[in-house]
PyMOL Python script that loads the backbone (N, CA, C, O; Angstrom):
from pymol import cmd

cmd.read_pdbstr("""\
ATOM      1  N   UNK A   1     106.052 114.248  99.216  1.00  0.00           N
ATOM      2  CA  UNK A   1     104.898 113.383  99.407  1.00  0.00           C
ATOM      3  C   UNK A   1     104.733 112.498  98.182  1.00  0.00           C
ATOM      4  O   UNK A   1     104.550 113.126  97.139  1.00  0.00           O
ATOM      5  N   UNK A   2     104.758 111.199  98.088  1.00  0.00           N
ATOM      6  CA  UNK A   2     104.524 110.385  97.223  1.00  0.00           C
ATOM      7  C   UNK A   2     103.059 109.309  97.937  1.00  0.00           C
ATOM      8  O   UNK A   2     102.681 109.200  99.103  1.00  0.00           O
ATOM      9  N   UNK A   3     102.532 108.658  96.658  1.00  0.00           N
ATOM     10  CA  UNK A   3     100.995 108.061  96.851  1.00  0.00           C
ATOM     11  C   UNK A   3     101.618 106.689  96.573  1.00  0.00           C
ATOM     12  O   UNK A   3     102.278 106.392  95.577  1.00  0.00           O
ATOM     13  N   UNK A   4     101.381 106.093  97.356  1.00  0.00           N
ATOM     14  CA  UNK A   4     101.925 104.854  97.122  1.00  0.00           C
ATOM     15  C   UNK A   4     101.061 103.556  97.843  1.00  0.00           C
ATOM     16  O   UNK A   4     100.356 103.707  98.841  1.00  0.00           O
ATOM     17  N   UNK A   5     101.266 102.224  97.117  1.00  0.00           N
ATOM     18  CA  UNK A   5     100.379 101.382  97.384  1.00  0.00           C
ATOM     19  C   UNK A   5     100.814 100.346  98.419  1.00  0.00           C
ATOM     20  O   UNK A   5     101.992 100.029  98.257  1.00  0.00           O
ATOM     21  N   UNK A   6     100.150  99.661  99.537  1.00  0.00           N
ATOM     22  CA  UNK A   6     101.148  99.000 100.492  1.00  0.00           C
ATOM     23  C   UNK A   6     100.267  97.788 100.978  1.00  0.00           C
ATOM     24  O   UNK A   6      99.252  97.874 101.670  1.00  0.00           O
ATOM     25  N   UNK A   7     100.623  97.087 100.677  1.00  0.00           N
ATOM     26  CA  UNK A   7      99.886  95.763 100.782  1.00  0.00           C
ATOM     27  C   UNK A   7     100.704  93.998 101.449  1.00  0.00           C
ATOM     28  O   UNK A   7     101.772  93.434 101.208  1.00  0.00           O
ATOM     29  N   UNK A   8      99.591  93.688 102.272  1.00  0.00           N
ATOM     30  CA  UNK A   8     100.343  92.168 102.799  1.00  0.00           C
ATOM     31  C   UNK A   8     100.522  91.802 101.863  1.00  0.00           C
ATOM     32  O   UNK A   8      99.835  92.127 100.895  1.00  0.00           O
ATOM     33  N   UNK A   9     101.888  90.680 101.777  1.00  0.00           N
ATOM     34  CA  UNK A   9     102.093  89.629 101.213  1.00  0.00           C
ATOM     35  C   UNK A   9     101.012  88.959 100.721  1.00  0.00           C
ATOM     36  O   UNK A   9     100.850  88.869  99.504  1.00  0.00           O
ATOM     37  N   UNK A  10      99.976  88.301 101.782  1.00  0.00           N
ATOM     38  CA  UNK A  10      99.146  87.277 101.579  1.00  0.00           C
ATOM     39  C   UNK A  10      98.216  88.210 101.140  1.00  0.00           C
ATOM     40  O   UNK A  10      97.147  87.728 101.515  1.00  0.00           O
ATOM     41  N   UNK A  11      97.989  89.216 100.594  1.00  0.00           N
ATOM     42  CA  UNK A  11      97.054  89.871  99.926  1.00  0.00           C
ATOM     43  C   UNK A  11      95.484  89.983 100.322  1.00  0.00           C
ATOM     44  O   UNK A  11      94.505  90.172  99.601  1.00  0.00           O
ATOM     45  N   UNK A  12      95.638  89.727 102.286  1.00  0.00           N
ATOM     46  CA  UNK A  12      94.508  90.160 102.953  1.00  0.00           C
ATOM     47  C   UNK A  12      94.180  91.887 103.386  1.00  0.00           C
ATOM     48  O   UNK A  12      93.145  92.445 103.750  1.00  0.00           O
ATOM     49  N   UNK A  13      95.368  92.313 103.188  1.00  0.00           N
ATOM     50  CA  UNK A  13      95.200  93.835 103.253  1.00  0.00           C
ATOM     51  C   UNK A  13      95.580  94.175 102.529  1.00  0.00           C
ATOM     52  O   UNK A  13      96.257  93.496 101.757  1.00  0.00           O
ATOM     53  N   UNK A  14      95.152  96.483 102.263  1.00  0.00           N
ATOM     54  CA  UNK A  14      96.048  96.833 101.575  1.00  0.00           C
ATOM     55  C   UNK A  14      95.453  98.129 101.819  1.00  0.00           C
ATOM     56  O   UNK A  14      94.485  98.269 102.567  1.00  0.00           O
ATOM     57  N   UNK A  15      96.091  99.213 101.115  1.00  0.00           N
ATOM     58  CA  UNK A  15      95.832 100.575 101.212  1.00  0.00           C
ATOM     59  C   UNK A  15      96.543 101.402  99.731  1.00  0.00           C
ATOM     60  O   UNK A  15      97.196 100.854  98.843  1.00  0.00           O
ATOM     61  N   UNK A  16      96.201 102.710  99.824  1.00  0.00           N
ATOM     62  CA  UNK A  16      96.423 103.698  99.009  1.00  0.00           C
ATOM     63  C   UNK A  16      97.165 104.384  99.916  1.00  0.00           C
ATOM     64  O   UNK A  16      96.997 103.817 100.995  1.00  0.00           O
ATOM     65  N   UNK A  17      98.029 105.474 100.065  1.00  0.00           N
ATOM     66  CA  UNK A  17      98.794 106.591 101.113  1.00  0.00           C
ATOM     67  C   UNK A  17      99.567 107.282 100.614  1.00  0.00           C
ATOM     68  O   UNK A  17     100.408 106.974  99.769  1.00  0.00           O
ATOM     69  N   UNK A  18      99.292 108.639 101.246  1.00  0.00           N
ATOM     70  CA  UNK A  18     100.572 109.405 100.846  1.00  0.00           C
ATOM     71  C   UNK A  18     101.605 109.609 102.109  1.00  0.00           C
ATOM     72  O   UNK A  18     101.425 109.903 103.290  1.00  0.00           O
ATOM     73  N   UNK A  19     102.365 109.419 101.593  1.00  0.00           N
ATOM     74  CA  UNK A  19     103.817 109.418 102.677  1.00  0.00           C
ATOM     75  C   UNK A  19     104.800 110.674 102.766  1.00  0.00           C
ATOM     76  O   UNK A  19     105.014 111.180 101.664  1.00  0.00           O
ATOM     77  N   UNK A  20     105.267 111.117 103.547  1.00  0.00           N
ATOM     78  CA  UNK A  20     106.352 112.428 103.518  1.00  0.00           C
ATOM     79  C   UNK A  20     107.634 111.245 102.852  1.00  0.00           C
ATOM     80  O   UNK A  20     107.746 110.101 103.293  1.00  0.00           O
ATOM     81  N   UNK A  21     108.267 111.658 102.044  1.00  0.00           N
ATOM     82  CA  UNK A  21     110.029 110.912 102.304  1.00  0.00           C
ATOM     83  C   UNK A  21     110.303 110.973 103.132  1.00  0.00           C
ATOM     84  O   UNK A  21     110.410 109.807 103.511  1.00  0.00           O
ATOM     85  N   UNK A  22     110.627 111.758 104.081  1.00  0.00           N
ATOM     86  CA  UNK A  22     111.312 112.011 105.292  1.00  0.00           C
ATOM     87  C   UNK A  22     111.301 110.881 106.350  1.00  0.00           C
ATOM     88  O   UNK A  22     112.052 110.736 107.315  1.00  0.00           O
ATOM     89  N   UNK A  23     110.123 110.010 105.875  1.00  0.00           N
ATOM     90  CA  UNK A  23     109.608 109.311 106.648  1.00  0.00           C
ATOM     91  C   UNK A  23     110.340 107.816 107.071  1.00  0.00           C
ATOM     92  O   UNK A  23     109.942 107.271 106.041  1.00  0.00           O
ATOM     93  N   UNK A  24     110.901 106.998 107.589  1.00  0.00           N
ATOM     94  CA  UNK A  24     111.547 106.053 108.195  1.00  0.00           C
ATOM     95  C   UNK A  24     110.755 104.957 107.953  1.00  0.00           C
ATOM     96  O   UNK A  24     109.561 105.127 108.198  1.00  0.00           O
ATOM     97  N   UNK A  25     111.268 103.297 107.319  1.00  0.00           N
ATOM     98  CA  UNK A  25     110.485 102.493 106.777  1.00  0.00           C
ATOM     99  C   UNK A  25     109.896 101.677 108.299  1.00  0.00           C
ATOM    100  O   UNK A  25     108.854 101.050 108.491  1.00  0.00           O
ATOM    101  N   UNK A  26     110.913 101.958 109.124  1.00  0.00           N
ATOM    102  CA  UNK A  26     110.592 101.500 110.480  1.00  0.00           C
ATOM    103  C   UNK A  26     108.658 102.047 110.846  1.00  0.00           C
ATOM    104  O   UNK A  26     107.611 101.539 111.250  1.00  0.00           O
ATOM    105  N   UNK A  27     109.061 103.051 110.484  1.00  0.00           N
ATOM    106  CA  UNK A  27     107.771 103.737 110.905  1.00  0.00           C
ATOM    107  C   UNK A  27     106.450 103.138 110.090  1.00  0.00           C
ATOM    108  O   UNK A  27     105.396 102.723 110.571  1.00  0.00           O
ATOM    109  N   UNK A  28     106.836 103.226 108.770  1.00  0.00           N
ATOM    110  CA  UNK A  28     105.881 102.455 108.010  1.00  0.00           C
ATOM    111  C   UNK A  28     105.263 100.922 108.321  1.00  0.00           C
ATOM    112  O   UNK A  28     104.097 100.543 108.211  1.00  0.00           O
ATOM    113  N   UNK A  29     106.371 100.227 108.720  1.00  0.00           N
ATOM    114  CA  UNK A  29     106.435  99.026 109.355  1.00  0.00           C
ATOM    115  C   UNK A  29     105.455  99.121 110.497  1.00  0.00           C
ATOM    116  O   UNK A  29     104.522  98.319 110.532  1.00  0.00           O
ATOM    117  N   UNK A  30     105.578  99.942 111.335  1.00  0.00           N
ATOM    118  CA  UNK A  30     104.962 100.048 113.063  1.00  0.00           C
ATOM    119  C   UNK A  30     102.856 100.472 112.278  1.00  0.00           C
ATOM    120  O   UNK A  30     101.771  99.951 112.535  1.00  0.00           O
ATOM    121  N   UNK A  31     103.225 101.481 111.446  1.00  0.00           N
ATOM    122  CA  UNK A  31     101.997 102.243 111.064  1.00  0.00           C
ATOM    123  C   UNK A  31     100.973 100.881 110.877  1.00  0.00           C
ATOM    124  O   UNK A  31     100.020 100.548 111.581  1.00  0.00           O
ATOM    125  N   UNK A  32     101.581 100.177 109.566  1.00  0.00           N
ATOM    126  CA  UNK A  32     100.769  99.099 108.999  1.00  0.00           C
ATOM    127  C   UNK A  32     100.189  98.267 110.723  1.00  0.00           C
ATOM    128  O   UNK A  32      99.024  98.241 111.119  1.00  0.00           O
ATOM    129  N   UNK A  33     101.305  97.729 111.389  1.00  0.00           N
ATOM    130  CA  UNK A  33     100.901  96.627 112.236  1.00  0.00           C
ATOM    131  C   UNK A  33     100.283  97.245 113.029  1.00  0.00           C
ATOM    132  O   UNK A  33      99.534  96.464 113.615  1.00  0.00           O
ATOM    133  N   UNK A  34     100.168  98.303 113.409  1.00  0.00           N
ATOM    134  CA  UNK A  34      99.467  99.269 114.060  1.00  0.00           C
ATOM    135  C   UNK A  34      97.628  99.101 113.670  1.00  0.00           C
ATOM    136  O   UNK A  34      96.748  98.529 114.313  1.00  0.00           O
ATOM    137  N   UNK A  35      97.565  99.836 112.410  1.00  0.00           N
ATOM    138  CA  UNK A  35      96.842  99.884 112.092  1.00  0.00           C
ATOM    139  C   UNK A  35      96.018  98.781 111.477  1.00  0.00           C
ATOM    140  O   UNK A  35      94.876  99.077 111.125  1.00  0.00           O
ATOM    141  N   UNK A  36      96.401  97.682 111.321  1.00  0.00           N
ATOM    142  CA  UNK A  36      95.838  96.023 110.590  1.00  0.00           C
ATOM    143  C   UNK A  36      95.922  95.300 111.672  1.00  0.00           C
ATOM    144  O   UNK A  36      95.561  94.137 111.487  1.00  0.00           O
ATOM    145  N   UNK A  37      96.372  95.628 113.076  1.00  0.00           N
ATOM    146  CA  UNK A  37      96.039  94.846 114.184  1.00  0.00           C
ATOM    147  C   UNK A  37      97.129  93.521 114.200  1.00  0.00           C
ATOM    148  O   UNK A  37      97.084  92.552 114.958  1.00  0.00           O
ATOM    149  N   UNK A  38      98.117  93.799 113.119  1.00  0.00           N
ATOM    150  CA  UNK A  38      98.934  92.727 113.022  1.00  0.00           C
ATOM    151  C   UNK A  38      99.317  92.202 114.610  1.00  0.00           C
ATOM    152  O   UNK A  38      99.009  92.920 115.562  1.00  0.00           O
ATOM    153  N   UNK A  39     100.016  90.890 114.818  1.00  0.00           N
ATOM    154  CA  UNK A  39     100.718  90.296 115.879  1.00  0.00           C
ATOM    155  C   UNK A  39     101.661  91.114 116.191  1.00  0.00           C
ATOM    156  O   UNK A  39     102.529  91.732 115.574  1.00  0.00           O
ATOM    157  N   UNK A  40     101.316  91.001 117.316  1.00  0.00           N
ATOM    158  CA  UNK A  40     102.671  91.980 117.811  1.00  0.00           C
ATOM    159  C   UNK A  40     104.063  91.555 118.596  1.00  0.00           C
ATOM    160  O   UNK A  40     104.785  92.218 119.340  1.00  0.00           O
ATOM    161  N   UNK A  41     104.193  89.623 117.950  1.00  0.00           N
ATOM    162  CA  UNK A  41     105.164  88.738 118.339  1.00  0.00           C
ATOM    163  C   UNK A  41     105.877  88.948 117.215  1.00  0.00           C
ATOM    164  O   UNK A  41     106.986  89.482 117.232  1.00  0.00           O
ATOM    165  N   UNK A  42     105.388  88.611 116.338  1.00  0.00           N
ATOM    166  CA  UNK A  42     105.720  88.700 114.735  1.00  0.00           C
ATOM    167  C   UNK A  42     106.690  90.120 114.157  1.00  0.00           C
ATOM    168  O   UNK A  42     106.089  91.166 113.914  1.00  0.00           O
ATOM    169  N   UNK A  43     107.910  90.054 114.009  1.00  0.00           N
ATOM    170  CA  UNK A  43     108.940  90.751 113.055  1.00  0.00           C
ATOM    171  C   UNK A  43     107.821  90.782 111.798  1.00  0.00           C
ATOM    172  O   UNK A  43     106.930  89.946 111.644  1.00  0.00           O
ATOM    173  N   UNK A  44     108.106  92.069 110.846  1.00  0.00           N
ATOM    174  CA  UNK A  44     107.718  92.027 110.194  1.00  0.00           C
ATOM    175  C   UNK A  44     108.785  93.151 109.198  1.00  0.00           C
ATOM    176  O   UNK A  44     109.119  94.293 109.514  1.00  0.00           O
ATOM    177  N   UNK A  45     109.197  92.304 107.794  1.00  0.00           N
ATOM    178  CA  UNK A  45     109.795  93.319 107.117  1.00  0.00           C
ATOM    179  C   UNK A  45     109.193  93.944 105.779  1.00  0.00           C
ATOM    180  O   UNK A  45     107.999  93.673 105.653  1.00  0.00           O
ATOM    181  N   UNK A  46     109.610  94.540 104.983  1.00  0.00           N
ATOM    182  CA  UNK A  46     108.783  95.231 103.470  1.00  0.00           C
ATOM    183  C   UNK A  46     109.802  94.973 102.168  1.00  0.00           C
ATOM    184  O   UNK A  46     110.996  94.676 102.134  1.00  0.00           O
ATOM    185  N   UNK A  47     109.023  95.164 101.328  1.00  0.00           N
ATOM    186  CA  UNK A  47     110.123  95.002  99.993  1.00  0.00           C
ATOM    187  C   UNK A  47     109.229  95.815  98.748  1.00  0.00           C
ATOM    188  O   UNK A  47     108.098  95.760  98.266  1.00  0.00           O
ATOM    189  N   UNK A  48     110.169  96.397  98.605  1.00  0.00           N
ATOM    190  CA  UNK A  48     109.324  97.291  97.617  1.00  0.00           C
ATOM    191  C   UNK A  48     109.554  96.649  95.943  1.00  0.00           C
ATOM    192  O   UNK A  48     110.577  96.577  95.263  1.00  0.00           O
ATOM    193  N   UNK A  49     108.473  96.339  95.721  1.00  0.00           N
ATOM    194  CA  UNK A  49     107.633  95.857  94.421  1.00  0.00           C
ATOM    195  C   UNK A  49     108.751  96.225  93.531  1.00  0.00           C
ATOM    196  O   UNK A  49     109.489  95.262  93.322  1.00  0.00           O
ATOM    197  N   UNK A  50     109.013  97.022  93.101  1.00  0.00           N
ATOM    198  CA  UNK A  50     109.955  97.752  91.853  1.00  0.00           C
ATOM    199  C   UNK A  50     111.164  97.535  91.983  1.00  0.00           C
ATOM    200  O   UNK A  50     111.790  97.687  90.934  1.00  0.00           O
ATOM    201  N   UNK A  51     111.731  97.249  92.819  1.00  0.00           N
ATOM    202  CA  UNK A  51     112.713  96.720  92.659  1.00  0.00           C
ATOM    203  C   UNK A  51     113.152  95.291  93.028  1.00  0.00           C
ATOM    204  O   UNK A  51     113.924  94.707  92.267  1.00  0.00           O
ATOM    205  N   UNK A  52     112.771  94.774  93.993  1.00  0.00           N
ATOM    206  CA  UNK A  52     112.426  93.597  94.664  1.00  0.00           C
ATOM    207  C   UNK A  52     113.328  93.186  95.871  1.00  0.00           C
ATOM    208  O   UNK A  52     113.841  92.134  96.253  1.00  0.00           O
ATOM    209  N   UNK A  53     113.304  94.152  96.195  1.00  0.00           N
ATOM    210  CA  UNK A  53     114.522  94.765  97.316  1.00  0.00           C
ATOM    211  C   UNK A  53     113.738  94.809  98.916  1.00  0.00           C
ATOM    212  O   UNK A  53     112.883  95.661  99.156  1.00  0.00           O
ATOM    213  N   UNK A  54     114.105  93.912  99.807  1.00  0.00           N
ATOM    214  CA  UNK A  54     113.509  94.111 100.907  1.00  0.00           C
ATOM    215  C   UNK A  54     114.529  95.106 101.651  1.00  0.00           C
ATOM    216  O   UNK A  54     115.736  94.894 101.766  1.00  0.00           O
ATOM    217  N   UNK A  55     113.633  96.556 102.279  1.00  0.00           N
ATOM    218  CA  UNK A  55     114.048  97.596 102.476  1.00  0.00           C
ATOM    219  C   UNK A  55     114.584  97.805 103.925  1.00  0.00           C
ATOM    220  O   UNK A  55     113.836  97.577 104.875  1.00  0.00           O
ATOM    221  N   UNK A  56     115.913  98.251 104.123  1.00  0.00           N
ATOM    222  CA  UNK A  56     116.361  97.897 105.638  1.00  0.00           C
ATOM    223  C   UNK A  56     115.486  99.641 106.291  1.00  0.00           C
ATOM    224  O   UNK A  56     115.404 100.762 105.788  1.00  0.00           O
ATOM    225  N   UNK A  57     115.000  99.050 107.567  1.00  0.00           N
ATOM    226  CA  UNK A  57     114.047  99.702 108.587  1.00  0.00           C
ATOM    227  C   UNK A  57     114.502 100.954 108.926  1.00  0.00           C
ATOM    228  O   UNK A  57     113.664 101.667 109.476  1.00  0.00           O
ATOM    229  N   UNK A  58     115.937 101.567 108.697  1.00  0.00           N
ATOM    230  CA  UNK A  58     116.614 102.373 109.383  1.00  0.00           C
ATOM    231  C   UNK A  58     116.678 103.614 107.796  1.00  0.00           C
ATOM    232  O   UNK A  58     117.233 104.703 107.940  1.00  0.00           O
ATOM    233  N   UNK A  59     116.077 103.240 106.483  1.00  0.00           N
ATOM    234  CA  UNK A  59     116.186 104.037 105.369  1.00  0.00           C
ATOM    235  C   UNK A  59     114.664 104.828 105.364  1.00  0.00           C
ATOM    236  O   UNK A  59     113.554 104.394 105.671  1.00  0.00           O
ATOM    237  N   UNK A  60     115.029 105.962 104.959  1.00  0.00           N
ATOM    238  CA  UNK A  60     113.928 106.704 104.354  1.00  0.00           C
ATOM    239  C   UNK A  60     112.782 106.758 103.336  1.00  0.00           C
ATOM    240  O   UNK A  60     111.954 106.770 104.247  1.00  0.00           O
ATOM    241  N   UNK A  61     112.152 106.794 102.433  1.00  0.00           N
ATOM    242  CA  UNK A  61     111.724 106.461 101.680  1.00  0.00           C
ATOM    243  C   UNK A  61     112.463 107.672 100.689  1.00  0.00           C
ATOM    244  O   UNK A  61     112.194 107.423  99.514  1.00  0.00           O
ATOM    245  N   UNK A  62     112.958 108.391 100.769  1.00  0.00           N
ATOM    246  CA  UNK A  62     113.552 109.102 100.256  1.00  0.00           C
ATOM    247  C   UNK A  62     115.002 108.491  99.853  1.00  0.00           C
ATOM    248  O   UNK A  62     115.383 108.583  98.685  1.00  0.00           O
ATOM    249  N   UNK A  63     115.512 108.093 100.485  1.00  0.00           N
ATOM    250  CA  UNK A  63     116.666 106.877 100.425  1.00  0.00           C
ATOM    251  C   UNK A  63     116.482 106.079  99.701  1.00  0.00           C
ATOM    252  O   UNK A  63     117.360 105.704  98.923  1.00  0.00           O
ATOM    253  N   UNK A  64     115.148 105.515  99.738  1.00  0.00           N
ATOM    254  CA  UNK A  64     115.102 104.220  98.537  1.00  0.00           C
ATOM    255  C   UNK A  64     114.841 105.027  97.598  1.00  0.00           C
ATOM    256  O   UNK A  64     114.973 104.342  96.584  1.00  0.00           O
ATOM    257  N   UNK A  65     114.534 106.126  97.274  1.00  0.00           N
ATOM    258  CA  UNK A  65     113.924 106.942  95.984  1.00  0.00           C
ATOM    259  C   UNK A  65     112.797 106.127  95.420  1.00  0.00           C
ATOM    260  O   UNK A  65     112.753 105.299  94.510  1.00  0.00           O
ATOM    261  N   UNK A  66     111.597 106.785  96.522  1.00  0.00           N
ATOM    262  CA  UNK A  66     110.390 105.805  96.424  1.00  0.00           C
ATOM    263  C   UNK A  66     109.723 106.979  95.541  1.00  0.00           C
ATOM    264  O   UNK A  66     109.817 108.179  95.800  1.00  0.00           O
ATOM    265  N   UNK A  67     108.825 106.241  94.127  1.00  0.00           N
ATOM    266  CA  UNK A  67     108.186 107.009  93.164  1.00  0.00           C
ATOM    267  C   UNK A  67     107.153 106.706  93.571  1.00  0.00           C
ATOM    268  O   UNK A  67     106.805 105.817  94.348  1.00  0.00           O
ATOM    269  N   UNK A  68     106.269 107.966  92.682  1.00  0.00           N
ATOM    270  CA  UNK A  68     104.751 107.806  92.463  1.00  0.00           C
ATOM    271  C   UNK A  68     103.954 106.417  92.252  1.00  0.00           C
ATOM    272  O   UNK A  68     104.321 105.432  91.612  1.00  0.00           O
ATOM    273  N   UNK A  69     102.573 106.649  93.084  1.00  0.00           N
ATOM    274  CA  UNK A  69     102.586 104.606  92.678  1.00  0.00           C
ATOM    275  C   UNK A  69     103.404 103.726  93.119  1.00  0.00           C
ATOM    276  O   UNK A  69     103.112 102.594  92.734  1.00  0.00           O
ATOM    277  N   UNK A  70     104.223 103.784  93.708  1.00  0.00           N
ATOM    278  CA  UNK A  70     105.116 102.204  94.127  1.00  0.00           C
ATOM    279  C   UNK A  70     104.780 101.279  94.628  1.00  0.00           C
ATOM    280  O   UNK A  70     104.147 101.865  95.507  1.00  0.00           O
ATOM    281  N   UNK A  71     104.606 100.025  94.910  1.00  0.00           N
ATOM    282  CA  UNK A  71     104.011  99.397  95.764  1.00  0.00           C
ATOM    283  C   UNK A  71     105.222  98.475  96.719  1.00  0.00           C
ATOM    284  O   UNK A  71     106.281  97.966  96.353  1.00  0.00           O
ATOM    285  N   UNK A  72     104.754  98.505  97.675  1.00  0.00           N
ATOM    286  CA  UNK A  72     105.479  98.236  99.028  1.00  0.00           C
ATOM    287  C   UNK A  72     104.739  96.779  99.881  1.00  0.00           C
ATOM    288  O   UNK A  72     103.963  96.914 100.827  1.00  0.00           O
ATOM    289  N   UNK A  73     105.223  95.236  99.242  1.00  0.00           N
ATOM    290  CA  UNK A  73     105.149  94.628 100.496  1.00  0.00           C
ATOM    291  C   UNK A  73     105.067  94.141 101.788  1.00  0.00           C
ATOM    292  O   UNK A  73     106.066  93.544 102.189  1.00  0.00           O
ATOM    293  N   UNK A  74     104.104  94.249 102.557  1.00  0.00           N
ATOM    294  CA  UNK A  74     104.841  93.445 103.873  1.00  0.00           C
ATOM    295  C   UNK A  74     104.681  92.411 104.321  1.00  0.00           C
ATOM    296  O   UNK A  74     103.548  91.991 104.556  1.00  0.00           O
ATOM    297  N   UNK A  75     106.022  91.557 104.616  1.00  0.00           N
ATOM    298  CA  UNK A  75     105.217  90.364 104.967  1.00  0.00           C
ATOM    299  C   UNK A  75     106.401  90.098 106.184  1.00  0.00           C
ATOM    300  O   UNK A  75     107.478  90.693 106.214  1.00  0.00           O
ATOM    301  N   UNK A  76     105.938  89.028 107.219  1.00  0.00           N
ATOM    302  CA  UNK A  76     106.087  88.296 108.526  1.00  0.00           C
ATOM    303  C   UNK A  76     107.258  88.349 107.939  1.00  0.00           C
ATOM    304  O   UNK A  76     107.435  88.548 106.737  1.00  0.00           O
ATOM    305  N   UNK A  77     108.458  88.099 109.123  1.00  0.00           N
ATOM    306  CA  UNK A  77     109.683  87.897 109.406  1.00  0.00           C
ATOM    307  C   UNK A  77     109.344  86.012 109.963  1.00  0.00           C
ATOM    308  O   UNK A  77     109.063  85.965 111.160  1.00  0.00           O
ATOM    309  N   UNK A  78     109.351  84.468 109.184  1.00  0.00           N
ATOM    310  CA  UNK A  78     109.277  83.822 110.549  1.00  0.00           C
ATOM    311  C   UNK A  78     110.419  82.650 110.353  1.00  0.00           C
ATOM    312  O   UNK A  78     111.178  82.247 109.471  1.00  0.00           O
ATOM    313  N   UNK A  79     110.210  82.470 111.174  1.00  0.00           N
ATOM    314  CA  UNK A  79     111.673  81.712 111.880  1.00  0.00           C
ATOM    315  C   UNK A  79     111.184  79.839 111.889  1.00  0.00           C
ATOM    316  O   UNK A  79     110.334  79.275 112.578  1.00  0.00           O
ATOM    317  N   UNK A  80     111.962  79.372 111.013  1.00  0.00           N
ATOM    318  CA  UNK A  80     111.910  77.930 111.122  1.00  0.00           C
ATOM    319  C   UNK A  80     112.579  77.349 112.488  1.00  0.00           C
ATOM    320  O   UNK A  80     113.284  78.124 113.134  1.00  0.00           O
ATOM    321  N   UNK A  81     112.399  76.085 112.932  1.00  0.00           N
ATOM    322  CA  UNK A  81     112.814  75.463 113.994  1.00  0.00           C
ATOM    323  C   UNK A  81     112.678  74.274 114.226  1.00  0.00           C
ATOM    324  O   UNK A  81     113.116  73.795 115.272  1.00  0.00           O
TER     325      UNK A  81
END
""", "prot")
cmd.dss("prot")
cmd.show_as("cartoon", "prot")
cmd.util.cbc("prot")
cmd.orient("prot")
């Protein structure tokens, strides 16, 4: 279990949480838009603060070797045209 900080991009949301590692960033991804009512057209990916690494959906947080405190981005996936 790590406490970690997870916040939009545009710095209209954010939270405190503790997370299992075990846990799938996919899931984290679904939790946030879930829970912030995000669009549900809208891709949305994460990048964790400390390293500046946007984190592929299919890793653990245990995988990224997510520490105490980390903070975790998310922002829109969007598509020019």
């Amino acid at each position: 279990m790590a406490s970690v900080f997870i916040r939009m991009a545009d710095g209209t949301r954010k939270a405190t949480v503790n997370l299992p590692g075990t846990m799938p960033i996919a899931q984290l991804l679904q939790t946030a838009q879930k829970n912030w009512n995000l669009p549900s057209n809208t891709g949305y990916a994460i990048r964790l603060e400390r390293t500046g690494l946007q984190l592929d959906a299919s890793a653990t947080l245990d995988s990224v070797e997510v520490q105490e405190n980390d903070v975790f981005e998310v922002f829109p996936i969007l598509e020019a045209g």
